[in-house]
Structures are given as structure tokens and as C-alpha cells.
N, C-alpha and C positions, 0 to 999 in steps of 0.2 A: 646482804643482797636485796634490792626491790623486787617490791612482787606488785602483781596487777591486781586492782582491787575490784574493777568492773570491766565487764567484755560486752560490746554491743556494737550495733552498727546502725546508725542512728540516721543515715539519711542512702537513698538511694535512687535511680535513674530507672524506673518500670517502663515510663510511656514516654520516652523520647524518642528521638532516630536512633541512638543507640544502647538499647538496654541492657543493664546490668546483670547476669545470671547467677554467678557469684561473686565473693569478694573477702580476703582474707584480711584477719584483723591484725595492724601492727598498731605499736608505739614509739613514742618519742621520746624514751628515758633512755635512751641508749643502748647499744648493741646487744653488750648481755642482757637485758631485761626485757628484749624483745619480746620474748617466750616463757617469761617467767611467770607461770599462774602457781596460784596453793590452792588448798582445800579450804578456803574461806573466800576465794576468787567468786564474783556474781556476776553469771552471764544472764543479757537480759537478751532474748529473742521478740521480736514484736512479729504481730501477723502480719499474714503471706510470707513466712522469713523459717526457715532450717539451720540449725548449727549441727557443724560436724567436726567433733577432736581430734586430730593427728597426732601422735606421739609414737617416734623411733620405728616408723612405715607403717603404726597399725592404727587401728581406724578403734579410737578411746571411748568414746560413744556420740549418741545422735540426740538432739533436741527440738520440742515443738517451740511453740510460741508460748511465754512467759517467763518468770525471774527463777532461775533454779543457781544453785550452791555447787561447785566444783567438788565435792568432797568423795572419798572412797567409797559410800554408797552408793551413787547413784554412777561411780566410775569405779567400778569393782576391777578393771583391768589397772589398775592406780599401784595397788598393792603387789601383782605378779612384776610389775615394771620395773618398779620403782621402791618396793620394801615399805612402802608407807602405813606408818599402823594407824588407827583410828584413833580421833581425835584430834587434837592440836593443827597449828598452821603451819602446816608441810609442803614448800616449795617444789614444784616440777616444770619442767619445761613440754611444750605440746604447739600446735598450730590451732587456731580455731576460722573455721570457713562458715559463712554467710552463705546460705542459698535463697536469691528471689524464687517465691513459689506463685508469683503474679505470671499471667498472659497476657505475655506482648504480642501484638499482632499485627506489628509494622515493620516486621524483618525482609526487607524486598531481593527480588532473586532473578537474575536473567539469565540465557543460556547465550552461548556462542554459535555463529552461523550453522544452521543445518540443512542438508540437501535434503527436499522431498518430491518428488513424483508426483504432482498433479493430476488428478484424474479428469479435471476439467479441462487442462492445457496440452497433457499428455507430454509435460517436458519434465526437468528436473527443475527445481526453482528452491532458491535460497529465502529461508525464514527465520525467524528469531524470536523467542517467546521472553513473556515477563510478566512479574505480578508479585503478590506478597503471601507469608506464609507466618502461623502462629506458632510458638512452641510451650510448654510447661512442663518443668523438671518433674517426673513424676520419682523418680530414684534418685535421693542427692549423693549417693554412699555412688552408686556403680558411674552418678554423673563427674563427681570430684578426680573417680580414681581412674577415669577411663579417656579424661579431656584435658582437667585444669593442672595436674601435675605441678609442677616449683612456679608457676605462675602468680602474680599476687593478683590477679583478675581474670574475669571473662566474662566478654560483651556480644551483643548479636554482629559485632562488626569482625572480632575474630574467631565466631563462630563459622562466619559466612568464610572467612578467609582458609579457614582451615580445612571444609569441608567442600569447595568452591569446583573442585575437579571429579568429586563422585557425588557430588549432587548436579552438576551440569551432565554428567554420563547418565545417570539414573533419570533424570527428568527427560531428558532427550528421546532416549530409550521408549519410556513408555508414553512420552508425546506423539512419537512418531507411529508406533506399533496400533497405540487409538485410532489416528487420524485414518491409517490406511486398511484397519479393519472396519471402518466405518464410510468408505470413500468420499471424505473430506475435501473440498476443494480449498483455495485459500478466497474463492468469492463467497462463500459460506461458512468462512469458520466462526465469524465473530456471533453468530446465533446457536454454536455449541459449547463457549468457555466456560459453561456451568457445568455441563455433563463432562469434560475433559478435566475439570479441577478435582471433582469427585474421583473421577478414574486414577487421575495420577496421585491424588492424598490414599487413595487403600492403597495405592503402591508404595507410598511412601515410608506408610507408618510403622512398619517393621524392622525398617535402616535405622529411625529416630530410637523407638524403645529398644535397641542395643544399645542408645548410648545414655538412657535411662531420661528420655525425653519422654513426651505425650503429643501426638500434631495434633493441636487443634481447632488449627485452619489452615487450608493451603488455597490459595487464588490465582486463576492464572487472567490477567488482568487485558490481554493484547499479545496475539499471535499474527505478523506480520512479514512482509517480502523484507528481508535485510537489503536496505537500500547502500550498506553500505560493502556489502560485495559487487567483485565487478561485473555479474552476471543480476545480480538487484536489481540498479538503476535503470538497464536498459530493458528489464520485465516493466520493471514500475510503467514504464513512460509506454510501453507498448500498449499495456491493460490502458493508462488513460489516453493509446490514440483511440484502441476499440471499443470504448468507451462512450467519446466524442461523436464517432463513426454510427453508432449505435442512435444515439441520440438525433443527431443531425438527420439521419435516413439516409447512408449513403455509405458504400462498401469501399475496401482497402483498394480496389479495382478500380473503381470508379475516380475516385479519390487521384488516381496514379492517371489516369485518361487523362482528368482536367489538367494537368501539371502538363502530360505530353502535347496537349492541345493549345496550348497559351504558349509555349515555347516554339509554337513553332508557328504560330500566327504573328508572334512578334519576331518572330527572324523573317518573315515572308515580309511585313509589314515596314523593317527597315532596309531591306534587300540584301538578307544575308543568308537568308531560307534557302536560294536555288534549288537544285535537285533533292537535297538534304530535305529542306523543311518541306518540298510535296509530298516525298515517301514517311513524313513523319503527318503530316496530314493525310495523307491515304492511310497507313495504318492507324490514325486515330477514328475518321467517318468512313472508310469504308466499310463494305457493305461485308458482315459476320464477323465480323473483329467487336471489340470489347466497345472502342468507341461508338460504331452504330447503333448498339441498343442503348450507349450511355445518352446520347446527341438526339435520339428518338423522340418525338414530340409525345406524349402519353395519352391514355384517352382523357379526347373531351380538350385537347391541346386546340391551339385555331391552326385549322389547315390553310395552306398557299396552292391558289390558284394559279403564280408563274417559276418559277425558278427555287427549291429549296436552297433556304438559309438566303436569298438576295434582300439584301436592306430594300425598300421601296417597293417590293415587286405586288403583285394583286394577292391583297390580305380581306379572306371571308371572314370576318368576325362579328359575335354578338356586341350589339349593341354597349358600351360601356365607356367610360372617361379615362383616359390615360395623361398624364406629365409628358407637359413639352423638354422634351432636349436640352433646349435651347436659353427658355426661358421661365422653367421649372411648375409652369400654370397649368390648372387643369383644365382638362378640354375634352367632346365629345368625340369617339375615335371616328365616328362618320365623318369629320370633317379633312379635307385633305392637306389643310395647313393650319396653324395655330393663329386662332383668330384672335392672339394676345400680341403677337411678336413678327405672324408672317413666316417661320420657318416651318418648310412642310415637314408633311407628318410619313415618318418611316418606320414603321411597321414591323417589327420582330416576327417573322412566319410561324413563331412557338407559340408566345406566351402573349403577341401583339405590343408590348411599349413600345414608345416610341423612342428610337437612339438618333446619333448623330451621322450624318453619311459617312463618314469614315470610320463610323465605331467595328473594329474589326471583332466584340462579342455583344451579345444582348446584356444589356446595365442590370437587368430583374435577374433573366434564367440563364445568362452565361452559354446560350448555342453560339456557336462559330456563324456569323454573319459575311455576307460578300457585299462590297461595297457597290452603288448602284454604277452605272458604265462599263462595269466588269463583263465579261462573258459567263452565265452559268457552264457552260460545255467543256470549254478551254482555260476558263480565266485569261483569255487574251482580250483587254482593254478595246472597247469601241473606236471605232474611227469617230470624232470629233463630227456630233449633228446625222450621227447616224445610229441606228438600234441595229442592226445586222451586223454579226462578225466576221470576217472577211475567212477566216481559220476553217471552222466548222458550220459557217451560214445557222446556226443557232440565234436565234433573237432574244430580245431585252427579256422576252414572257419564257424564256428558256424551250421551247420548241422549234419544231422544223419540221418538213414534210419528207416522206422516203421518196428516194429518188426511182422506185420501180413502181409503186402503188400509189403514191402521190398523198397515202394515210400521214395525218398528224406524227407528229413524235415528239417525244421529250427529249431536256438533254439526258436523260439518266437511259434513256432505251440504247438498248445494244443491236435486238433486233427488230424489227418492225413486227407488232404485236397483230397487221392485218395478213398479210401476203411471208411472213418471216424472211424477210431479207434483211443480213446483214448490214448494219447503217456504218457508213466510213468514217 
């Protein structure tokens, strides 16, 4: 019967994507001579490497790094086995296992979606953590007898496979239990992954040395909104509109105004507005709704001297150059027409550019504008070669005189601000 003359394991995979942990030694002389060693058999162990003897479920003995002799000495359990006396070459059969005693530290680990409570959002919002984690067999005896079993290998890939469901429960566990004792937002975590990786490795390393492991290192690399639940994407995209909104200087409110504002300037604008698009213009600029303070000229705005918001109407402004309309030149806003092109200059009551008569918003700052021939009062259209509305006798400068006191009035006055009579 052959016997093995040398036992070693002579090449192996430490620092790859997937490292080797152990690795059992066969041959290729055939079935029975698998396991055939004697007492003149040379295992050689090189460093960073453990050998450990199987024979008939017990554990024959343990070796460091260097060339030692299979013999009844130094395998005293040889003789209760097996009868073997000292001396001579005495054939046995046994297993012998490789342990890498290297630290790999590329074994990577994700968890599966977890719901957390935001303390910043004050919702539930789905996350997902990831990063990498170190290990080193610190026990190869309790690691062999407690993992690798009839296996002829074990790598950090079925490491990860096998232990993949109580290390996602464990890591989850105490991810979330930190975060929430610490009231962690998810727009702040990424300036805590150091102090959570600590947390979670002393949590860790009490699971790993049961199974005669050492952690030593655990990283948690990126703690994020799981874009791929369906409650994810639409956080994601909410954070980057409030975000935007933030940046820009302008509220979710605001933001909604402009939308109901253009919608209903352009249904008025092709004559599809009717009744609809005035109650949708009244509730955008009238007066304590969201639109008035949004349509509001700010301080330090140029105020109008006739009709708010009328394209053309008398605009007090400091001195300054604004772009023709027409013919994109610049030009001094004193002047009442563009001394490049000839097209007069119409006058934004906000922000003063100058737009096109029929622009029904300002091209800069977007106020709602009224086209000039309009009525400010009514928006009932001029008679043709006439500034007086026949509707509400309101003129082109948007005022009118009360019919009791004979006082000014504007089109915005309800009551007459000298005598208080009600204006019809």
C-alpha cells in the first residue's frame, strides 16, 4: 500500500477577493492512498499556516510553522488508535487541514433594506448599509470543528454565505439601536462611520470568537437611503427637490404658486381661461393668499406709479441700462424707446426690464404682467384711440375719481380712502 511521503500546502490565496481560510490536503495516487500517512510522513507547515490531524473524529494533533515527522512522539494519540509501536514505518490513515493565520481585510458585507425613523424627517425611510470587515483564525481546532466539517475548503465567500442571515440580523440590530440612541439623521450619518464602525466591531467580536475567529477590522463604508425600495426613490428625489429649493431661495409653496400662476396666464392668454383661469388668478395674486406675498415686489423693488403689474404703465426707476426686447441692445432705461431698433421701452413694474407687449410674464423676475390696452380694473380691453374703460371708467394710469367726494382712486381701492364710500 502507498504512503504519503510529504504533506504541505505550498501555495495559497490570502489577499485576493476571495480568501482562503482553510484547505484540506489531498492526493492523486488514488482512492485508498488518499489518507495514507506513516510515521516517517514530513509535513512541512510554512508561515502564517496551522496544521491540524483528523483521525477517526479526533483531533491527532496540532502544528506550528516548520518540517516536523508524523511519528508516535510527537502523535502520542497514534498508539491508543492505531496499536502502533515505536519505531518502524507504520502506515495510518488521518485528514490533515491547512489554516491561513494571515488577515484579510477585504471580506465585504451589505445588509438588506432597513426601516429607520428619521429624526430629521420624522418619517420612516428605508436604508442600507455596506463596507468591509477583517478576520484571523485565532483557534484553528474550535475553527475546523465548529465550520469546515467534510468540506475540502473554506473561503471568505462561504464564509459570508453561510453566516449571511445572523450577520445581517446582528449588524442591523446594532446599526440601528446606535443611530437612534445618538439621534442620527440620514443628512448626517456620513460624518459618524467611524464611530458606528467601532460600535458595531465591539458588538461583533464575541459572535466571531465563538467560532474561534479574532475581528480585526470592521468598516462600515456608506450608510444610505435604499433607492431601490419603493418608498427609497421617491425620499431620494424629495431630499434633491429640497435641496434645489434650498439652494435656489425658494419654498415648496412658492415653487407651486409659479406653476398655478403660468397655467393660468396661458389659458387666459389662448382663451381657454374663462371663469376658471380668473378664479385661478385671483387665487394666485389676490390679496393674503400664498400668491400675494409670492408676486410682491421686495424691498428696494421699483415701484409703479399707474396700474400694478401693466406692461408700459409709469415706471419710477433709478437710473440704470436694460436689454431691448426686441432687439437684445442695451440702452438707458430713461429712454422711452430703444434708440437702436425704435421699439418702445416697457417697463416690468418689479424689477423694470424691459419685455415685449404681449409678454404676459417679466423675462428676469417672472411677475404676472397685463398687456398695455388692457383695463387694470376689469381687464376689459380699451375702446380703440381711447384710455377710459367704458366698464368701470378706470383709465390707462389705473385710477378714477369716487363718484361722492370727487377724491382719486385707484383700481385696487374698494372704498374711497377720503369720505369712505363704497366705489362700484
Amino acid at each position: 500500500m502507498a504512503v504519503i511521503d510529504v504533506v504541505s500546502w505550498d501555495s495559497f490565496d490570502s489577499a485576493g477577493s476571495n480568501p482562503v481560510f482553510a484547505w484540506k490536503f489531498t492526493t492523486t495516487k488514488g482512492k485508498d492512498a488518499d489518507h495514507n500517512l506513516s510515521t516517517f510522513t514530513q509535513l512541512i507547515v510554512r508561515e502564517s499556516q496551522e496544521a491540524v490531524l483528523f483521525s477517526k473524529g479526533q483531533i491527532l494533533g496540532k502544528f506550528g510553522p516548520g518540517k516536523h515527522t508524523l511519528n508516535t512522539e510527537n502523535l502520542p494519540l497514534l498508539r491508543k488508535l492505531y496499536g502502533l509501536p515505536f519505531g518502524g514505518k507504520n502506515p495510518f490513515m488521518a485528514e490533515v487541514w491547512f489554516v491561513n493565520k494571515l488577515i484579510p481585510l477585504n471580506i465585504d458585507w451589505d445588509t438588506s433594506s432597513m426601516m429607520y425613523h428619521d429624526p430629521d424627517y420624522q418619517a420612516m425611510v428605508p436604508i442600507k448599509a455596506v463596507g468591509r470587515y477583517g478576520l484571523r483564525v485565532q483557534d484553528a481546532e474550535r475553527f475546523l470543528v465548529k465550520l469546515v466539517g467534510s468540506a475540502g475548503g473554506f473561503t471568505a465567500v462561504s464564509l459570508t454565505d453561510q453566516f449571511s442571515g445572523a450577520l445581517n440580523a446582528k449588524t442591523k440590530t446594532s446599526l440601528l439601536s446606535y443611530m437612534q440612541s445618538q439621534h442620527i439623521g440620514i443628512k448626517s450619518i456620513s460624518a459618524y462611520l467611524e464611530p458606528l464602525s467601532q460600535a458595531l466591531k465591539a458588538s461583533m467580536m464575541a459572535f466571531w470568537e465563538d467560532y474561534g475567529f479574532s475581528l480585526e477590522g470592521f468598516y462600515i463604508t456608506s450608510i444610505e437611503v435604499d433607492t431601490s425600495h419603493p418608498d427609497g426613490k421617491l425620499i431620494r428625489d424629495a431630499i434633491g427637490r429640497q435641496s434645489a429649493q434650498l439652494i435656489g431661495g425658494y419654498s415648496w409653496q412658492q415653487s407651486k404658486a409659479f406653476e398655478v400662476a403660468d397655467t393660468a396666464v396661458s389659458s387666459m392668454a389662448e382663451g381657454k381661461g374663462g371663469l376658471l383661469g380668473a378664479l385661478m388668478m385671483t387665487s394666485v395674486m389676490g390679496s393674503g393668499g400664498v400668491g400675494s406675498t409670492l408676486l410682491q415686489p421686495p424691498q428696494g423693488a421699483i415701484p409703479s406709479s399707474g396700474a400694478s403689474g401693466q406692461v408700459g404703465s409709469g415706471v419710477t426707476a433709478p437710473p440704470r441700462d436694460v436689454f431691448c426686447s426686441n432687439c437684445s441692445k442695451k440702452y438707458s432705461n430713461s429712454a422711452k424707446f430703444c434708440p437702436h431698433c425704435g421699439d418702445p421701452y416697457m417697463p416690468c413694474p418689479r424689477c423694470g426690464s424691459d419685455n415685449d407687449k404681449a409678454a404676459r410674464r417679466c423675462v428676469d423676475c417672472g411677475t404676472a404682467l397685463i398687456p398695455a390696452g388692457i383695463c387694470p380694473g376689469c381687464h376689459t380691453p380699451f375702446p380703440p384711440g381711447s384710455t377710459n374703460c367704458l366698464r368701470c371708467a378706470s383709465t390707462a394710469g389705473g385710477s378714477t375719481t369716487c363718484a361722492h367726494c370727487g377724491s382719486k382712486l385707484t383700481a385696487a381701492d374698494v372704498f374711497c380712502a377720503e369720505c369712505g364710500t363704497k366705489v362700484n
